[in-house]
DRENDO-1510 file (C-alpha; in Angstrom, 1 decimal, always signed):
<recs>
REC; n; res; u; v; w
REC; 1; UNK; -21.5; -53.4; +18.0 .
REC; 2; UNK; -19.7; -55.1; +15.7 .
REC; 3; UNK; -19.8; -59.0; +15.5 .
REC; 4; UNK; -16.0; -58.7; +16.7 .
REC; 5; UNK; -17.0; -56.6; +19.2 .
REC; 6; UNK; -19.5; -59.1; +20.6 .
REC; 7; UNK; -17.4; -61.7; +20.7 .
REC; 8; UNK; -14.5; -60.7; +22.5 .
REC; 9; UNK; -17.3; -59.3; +25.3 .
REC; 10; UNK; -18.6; -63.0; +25.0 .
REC; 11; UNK; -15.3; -63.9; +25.9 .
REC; 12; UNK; -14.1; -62.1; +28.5 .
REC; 13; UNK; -17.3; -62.3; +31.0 .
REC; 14; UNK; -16.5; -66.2; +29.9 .
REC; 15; UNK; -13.1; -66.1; +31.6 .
REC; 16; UNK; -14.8; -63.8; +34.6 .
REC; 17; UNK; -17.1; -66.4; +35.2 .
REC; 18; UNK; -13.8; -69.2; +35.4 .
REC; 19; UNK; -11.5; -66.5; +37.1 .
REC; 20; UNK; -14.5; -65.9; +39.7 .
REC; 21; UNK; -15.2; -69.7; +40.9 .
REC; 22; UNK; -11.3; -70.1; +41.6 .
REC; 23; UNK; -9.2; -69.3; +45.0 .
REC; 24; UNK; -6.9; -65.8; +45.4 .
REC; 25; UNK; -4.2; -68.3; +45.6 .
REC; 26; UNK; -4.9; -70.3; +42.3 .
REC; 27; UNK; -5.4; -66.8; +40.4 .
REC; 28; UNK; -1.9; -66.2; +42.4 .
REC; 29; UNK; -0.8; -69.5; +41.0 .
REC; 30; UNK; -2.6; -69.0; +37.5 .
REC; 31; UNK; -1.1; -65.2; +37.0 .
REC; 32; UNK; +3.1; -66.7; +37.6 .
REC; 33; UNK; +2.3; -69.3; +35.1 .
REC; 34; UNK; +0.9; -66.8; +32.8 .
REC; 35; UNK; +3.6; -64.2; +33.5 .
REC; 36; UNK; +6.6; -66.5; +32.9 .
REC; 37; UNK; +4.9; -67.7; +29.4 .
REC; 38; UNK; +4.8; -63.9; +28.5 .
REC; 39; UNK; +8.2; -62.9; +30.1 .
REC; 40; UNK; +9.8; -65.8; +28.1 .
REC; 41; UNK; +8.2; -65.7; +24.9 .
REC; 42; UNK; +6.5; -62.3; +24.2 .
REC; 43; UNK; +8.1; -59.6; +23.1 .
REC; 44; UNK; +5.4; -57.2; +24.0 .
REC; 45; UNK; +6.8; -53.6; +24.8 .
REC; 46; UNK; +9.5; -55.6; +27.3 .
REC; 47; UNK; +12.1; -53.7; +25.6 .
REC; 48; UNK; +10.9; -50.7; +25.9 .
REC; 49; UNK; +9.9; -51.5; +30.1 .
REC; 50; UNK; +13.5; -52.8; +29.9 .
REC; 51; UNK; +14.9; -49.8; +28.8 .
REC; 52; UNK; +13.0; -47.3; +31.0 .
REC; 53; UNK; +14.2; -49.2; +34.1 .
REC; 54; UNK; +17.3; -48.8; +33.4 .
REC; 55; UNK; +17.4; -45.2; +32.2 .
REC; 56; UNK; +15.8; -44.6; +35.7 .
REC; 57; UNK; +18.1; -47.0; +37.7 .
REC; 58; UNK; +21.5; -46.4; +35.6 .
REC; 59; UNK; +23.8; -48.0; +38.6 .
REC; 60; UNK; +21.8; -51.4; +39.0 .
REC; 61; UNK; +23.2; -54.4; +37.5 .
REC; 62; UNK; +21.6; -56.0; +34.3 .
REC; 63; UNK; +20.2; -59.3; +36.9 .
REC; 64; UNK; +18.4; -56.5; +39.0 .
REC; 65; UNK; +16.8; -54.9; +35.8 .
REC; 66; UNK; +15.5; -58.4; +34.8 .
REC; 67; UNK; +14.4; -59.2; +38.0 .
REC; 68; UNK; +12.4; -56.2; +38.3 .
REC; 69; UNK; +11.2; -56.5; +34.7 .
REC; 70; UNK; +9.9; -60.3; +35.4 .
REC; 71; UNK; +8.4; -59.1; +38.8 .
REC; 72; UNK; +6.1; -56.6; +37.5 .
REC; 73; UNK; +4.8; -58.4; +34.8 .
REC; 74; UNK; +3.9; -61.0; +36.7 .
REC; 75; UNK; +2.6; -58.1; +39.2 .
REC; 76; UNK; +0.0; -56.5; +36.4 .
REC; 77; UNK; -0.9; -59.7; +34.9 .
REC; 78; UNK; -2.3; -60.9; +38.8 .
REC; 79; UNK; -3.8; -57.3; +38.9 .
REC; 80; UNK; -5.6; -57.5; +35.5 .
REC; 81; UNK; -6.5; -61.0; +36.4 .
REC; 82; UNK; -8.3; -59.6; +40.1 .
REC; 83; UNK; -10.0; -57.0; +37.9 .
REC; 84; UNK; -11.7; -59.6; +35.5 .
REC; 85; UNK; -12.3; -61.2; +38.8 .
REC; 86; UNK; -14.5; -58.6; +40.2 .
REC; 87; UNK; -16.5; -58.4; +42.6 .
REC; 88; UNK; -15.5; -62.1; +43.8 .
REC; 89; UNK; -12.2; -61.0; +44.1 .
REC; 90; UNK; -12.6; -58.1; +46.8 .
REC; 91; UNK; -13.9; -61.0; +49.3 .
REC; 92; UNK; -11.7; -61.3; +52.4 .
REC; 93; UNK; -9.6; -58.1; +51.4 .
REC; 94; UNK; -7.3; -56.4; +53.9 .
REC; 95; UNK; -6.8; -52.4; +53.3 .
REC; 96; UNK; -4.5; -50.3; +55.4 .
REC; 97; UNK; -5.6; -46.9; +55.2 .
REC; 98; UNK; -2.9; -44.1; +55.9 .
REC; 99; UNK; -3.9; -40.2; +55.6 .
REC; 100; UNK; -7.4; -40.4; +55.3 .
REC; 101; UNK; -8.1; -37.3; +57.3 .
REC; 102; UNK; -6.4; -35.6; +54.3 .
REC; 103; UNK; -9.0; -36.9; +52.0 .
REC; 104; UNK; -12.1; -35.9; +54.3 .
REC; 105; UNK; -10.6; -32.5; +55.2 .
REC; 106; UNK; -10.1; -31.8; +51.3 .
REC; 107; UNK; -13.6; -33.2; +50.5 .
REC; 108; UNK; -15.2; -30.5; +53.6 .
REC; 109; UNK; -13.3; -27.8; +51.8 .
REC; 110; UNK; -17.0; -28.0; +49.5 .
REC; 111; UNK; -15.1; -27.5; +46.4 .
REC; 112; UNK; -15.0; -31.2; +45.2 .
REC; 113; UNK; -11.6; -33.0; +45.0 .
REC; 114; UNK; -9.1; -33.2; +42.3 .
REC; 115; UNK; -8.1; -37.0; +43.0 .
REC; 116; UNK; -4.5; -37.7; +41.6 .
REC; 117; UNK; -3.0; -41.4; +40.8 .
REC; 118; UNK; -0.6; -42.9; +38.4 .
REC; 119; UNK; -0.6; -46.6; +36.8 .
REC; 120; UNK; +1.2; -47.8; +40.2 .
REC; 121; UNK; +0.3; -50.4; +42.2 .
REC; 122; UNK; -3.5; -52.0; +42.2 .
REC; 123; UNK; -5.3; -49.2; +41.4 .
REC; 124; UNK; -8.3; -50.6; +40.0 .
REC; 125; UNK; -8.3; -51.7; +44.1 .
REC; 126; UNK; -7.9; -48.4; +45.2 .
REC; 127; UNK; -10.9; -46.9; +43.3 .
REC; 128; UNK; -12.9; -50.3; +45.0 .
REC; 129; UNK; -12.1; -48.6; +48.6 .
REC; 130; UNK; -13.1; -45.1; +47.6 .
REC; 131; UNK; -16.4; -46.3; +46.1 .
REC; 132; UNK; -17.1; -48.9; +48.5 .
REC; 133; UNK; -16.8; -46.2; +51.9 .
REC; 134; UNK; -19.3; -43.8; +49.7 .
REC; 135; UNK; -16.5; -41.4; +48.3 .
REC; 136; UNK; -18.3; -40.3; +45.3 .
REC; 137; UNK; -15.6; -41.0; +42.5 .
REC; 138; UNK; -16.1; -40.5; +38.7 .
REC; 139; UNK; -12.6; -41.8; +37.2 .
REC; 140; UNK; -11.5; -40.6; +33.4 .
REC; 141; UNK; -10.1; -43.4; +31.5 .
REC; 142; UNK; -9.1; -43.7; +27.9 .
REC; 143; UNK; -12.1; -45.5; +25.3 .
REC; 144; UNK; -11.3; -49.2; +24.1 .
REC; 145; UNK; -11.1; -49.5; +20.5 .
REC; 146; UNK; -12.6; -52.7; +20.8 .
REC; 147; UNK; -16.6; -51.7; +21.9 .
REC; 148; UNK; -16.9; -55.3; +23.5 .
REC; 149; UNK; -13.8; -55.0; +26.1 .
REC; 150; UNK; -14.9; -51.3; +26.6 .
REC; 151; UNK; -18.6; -52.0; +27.7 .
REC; 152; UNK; -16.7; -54.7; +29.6 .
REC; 153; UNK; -14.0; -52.7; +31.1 .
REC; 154; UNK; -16.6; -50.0; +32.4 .
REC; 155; UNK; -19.0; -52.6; +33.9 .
REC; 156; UNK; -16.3; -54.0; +36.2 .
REC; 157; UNK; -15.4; -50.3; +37.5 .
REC; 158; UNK; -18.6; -49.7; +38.1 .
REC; 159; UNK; -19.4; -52.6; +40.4 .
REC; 160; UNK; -18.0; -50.7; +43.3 .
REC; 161; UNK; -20.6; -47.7; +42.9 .
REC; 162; UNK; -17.8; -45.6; +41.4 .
REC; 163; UNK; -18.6; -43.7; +38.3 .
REC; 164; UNK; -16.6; -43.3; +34.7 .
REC; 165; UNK; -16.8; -41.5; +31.7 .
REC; 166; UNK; -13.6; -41.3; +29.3 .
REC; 167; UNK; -11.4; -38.7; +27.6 .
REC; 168; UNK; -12.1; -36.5; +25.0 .
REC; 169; UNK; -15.6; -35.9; +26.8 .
REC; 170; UNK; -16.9; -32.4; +27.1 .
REC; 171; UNK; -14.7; -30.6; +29.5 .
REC; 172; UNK; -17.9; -29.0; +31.0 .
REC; 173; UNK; -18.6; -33.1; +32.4 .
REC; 174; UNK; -15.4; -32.9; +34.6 .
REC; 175; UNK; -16.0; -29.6; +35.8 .
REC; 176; UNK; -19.6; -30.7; +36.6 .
REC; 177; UNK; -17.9; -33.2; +38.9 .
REC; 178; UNK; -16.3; -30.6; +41.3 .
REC; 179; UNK; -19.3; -28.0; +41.1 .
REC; 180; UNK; -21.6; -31.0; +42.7 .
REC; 181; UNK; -18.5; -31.5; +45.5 .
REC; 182; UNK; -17.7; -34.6; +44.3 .
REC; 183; UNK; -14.1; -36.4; +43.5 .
REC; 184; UNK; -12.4; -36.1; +40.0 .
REC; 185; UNK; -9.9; -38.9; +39.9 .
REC; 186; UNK; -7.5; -38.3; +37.1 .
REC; 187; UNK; -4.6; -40.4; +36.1 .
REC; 188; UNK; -1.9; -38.0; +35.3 .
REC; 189; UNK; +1.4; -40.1; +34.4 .
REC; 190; UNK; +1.3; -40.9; +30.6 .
REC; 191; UNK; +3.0; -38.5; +27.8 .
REC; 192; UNK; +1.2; -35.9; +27.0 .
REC; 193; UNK; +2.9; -35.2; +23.7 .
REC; 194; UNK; +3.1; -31.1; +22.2 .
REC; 195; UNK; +0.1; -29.9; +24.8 .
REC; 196; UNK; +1.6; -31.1; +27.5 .
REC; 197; UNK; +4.2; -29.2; +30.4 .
REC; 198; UNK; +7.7; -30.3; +31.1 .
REC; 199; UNK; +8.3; -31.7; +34.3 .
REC; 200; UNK; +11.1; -33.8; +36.2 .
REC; 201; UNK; +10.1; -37.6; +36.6 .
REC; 202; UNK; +12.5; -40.1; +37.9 .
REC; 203; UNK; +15.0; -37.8; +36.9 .
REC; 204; UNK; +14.1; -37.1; +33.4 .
REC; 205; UNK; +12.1; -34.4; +31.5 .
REC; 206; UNK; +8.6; -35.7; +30.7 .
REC; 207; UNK; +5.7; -33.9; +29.0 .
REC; 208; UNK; +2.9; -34.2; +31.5 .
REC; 209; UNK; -0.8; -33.3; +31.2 .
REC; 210; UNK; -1.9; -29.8; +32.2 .
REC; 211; UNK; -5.3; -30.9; +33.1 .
REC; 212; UNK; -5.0; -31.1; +36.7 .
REC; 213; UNK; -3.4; -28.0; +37.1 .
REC; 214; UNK; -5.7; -26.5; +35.1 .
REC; 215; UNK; -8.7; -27.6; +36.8 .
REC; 216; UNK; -7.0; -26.6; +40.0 .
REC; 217; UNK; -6.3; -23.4; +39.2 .
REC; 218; UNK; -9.4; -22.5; +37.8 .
REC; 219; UNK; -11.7; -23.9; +40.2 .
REC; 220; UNK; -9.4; -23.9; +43.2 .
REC; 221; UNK; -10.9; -27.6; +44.5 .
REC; 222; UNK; -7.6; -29.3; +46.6 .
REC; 223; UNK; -5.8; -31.8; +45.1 .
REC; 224; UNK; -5.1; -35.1; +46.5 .
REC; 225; UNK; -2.6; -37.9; +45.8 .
REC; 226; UNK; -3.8; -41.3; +45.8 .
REC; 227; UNK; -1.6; -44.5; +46.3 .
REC; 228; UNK; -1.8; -48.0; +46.9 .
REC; 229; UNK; +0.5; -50.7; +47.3 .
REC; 230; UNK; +0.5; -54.4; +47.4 .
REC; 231; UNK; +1.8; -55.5; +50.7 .
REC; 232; UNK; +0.2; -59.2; +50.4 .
REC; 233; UNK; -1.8; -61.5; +48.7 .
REC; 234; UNK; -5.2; -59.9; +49.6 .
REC; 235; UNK; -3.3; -56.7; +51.4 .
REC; 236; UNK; -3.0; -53.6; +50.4 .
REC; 237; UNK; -2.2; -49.9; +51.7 .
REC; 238; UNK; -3.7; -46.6; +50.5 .
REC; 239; UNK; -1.8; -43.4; +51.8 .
REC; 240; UNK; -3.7; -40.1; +51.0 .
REC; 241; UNK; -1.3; -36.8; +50.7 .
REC; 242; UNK; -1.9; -33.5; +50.0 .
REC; 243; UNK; -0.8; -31.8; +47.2 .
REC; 244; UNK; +1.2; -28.5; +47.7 .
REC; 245; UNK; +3.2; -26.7; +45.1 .
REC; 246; UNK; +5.7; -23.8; +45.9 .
REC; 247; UNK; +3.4; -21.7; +43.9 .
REC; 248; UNK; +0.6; -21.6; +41.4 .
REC; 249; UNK; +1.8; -22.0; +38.2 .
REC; 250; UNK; +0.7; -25.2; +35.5 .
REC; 251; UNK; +4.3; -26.3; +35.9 .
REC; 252; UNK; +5.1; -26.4; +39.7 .
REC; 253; UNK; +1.7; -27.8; +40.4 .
REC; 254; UNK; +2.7; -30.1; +37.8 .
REC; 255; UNK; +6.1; -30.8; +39.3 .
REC; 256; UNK; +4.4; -31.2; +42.8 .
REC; 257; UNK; +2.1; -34.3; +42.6 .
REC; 258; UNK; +4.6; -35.9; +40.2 .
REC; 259; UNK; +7.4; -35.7; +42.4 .
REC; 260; UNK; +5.1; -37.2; +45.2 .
REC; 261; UNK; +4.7; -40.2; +42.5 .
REC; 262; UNK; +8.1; -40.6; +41.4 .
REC; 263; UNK; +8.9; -40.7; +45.4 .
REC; 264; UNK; +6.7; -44.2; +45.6 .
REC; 265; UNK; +8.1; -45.6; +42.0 .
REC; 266; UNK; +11.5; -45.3; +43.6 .
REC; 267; UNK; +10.4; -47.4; +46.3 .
REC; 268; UNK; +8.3; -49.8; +44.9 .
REC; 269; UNK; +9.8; -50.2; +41.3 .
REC; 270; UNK; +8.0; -53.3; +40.8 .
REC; 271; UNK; +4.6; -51.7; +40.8 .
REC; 272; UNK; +5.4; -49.3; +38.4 .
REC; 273; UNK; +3.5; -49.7; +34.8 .
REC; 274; UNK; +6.9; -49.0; +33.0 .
REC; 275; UNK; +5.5; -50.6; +29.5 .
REC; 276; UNK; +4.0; -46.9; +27.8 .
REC; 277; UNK; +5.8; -44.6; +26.3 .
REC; 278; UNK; +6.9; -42.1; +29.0 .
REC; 279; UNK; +9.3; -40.2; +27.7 .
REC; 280; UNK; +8.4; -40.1; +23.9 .
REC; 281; UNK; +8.2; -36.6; +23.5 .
REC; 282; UNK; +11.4; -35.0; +23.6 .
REC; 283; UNK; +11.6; -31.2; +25.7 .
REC; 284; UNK; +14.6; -30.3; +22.4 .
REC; 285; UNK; +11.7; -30.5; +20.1 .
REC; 286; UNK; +9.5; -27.7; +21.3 .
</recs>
């Protein structure tokens, strides 16, 4: 590890230990201030969050778009701040758990579980749940550059008990995960540039990664949408739905669990991560 590296892991398990010996109300408190300094002053992909809302929302006023713009940064900065938090920051958490017979009954099918989410809502919380009722999660993420915030990062997942290992890993790992009946959880709303399939999302053509049908397909394990929303300070709600495309192509499996996502973003545009790149790749250029 570079001396860089180091550091910046130095660093952040510094502000863990501050974040950790303060109230869920002063991190509350802490996370506005913090949001309206980077709402006002940094220029941080906000344009490009600015224009996806709108694209998405074409008939809402300009004051609605900038309301929903400020609200979910200061939403995702409290979230990232609970995550450096952990564990301190699960104490006196309130879940409401809806559709969790549809994650049991998919789990006694004895094929393992393809476990779908987006970036929506807490879900760093949501994987906490799972791992902390004994669902046997391994979650694929993307590598930090930085070594220091990615040995980090992967500590504070793994303080629930759930597992992790990152893209680009043998396929034979994640296939592994299924064959010992076990949950997959994939994260299946960035662009997937050229190798990805084109599906509607939020009314739009996106390239969207095969790998979940694919896995479905060719192990036949059920898949499952995850969700959770913020309903308080310390609240949240998980809903659990089945996933069931018209038929079994890569595209309308595709098209299935993304609809069901898009259906929540609608909703709840404020916990949508709208600061990536969704639509980069453009269907004309294939």
């Amino acid at each position: 590890m570079k001396q860089s590296d180091f550091i910046m892991y130095l660093l952040l398990r510094a502000i863990k230990k501050y974040l950790s010996g303060i109230s869920p109300k002063h991190r509350k408190i802490l996370s506005q201030k913090i949001a309206g300094f980077i709402y006002h002053n940094l220029s941080i992909r906000k344009n490009m969050a600015r224009n996806n809302i709108q694209n998405v929302f074409p008939d809402k006023s300009k004051l609605w778009v900038e309301s929903i713009l400020s609200s979910c940064i200061q939403f995702f900065t409290h979230n990232f701040i609970q995550f450096i938090a952990f564990p301190n920051s699960w104490e006196n958490i309130h879940y409401d758990i809806i559709g969790k017979d549809v994650l049991d009954n998919a789990i006694k099918k004895m094929r393992g579980v393809i476990f779908l989410s987006a970036h929506f809502g807490p879900w760093e919380m949501m994987g906490v749940w799972l791992a902390r009722n004994n669902y046997p999660i391994t979650g694929v993420a993307y590598r930090q550059k930085n070594k220091g915030a990615n040995k980090f990062f992967k500590k504070q997942r793994e303080l629930s008990g759930a597992k992790h290992i990152f893209r680009k890993e043998p396929l034979k790992r994640m296939y592994k995960i299924l064959e010992n009946m076990e949950i997959l959880v994939l994260i299946s709303d960035q662009d997937a540039r050229k190798n990805g399939v084109f599906v509607d999302f939020l009314g739009k053509k996106a390239s969207t990664p095969k790998g979940a049908a694919i896995f479905h397909k060719e192990t036949n394990a059920p898949m499952v949408v995850g969700t959770c929303i913020q309903t308080g300070l310390q609240k949240y709600q998980i809903e659990f739905l089945s996933v069931n495309p018209q038929n079994n192509s890569i595209k309308e499996i595709t098209q299935a669990y993304t609809s069901i996502f898009a259906s929540y973003i609608y909703k709840y545009p404020i916990q949508y991560f709208w600061f990536h790149r969704r639509w980069k790749t453009s269907p004309h250029n294939q």
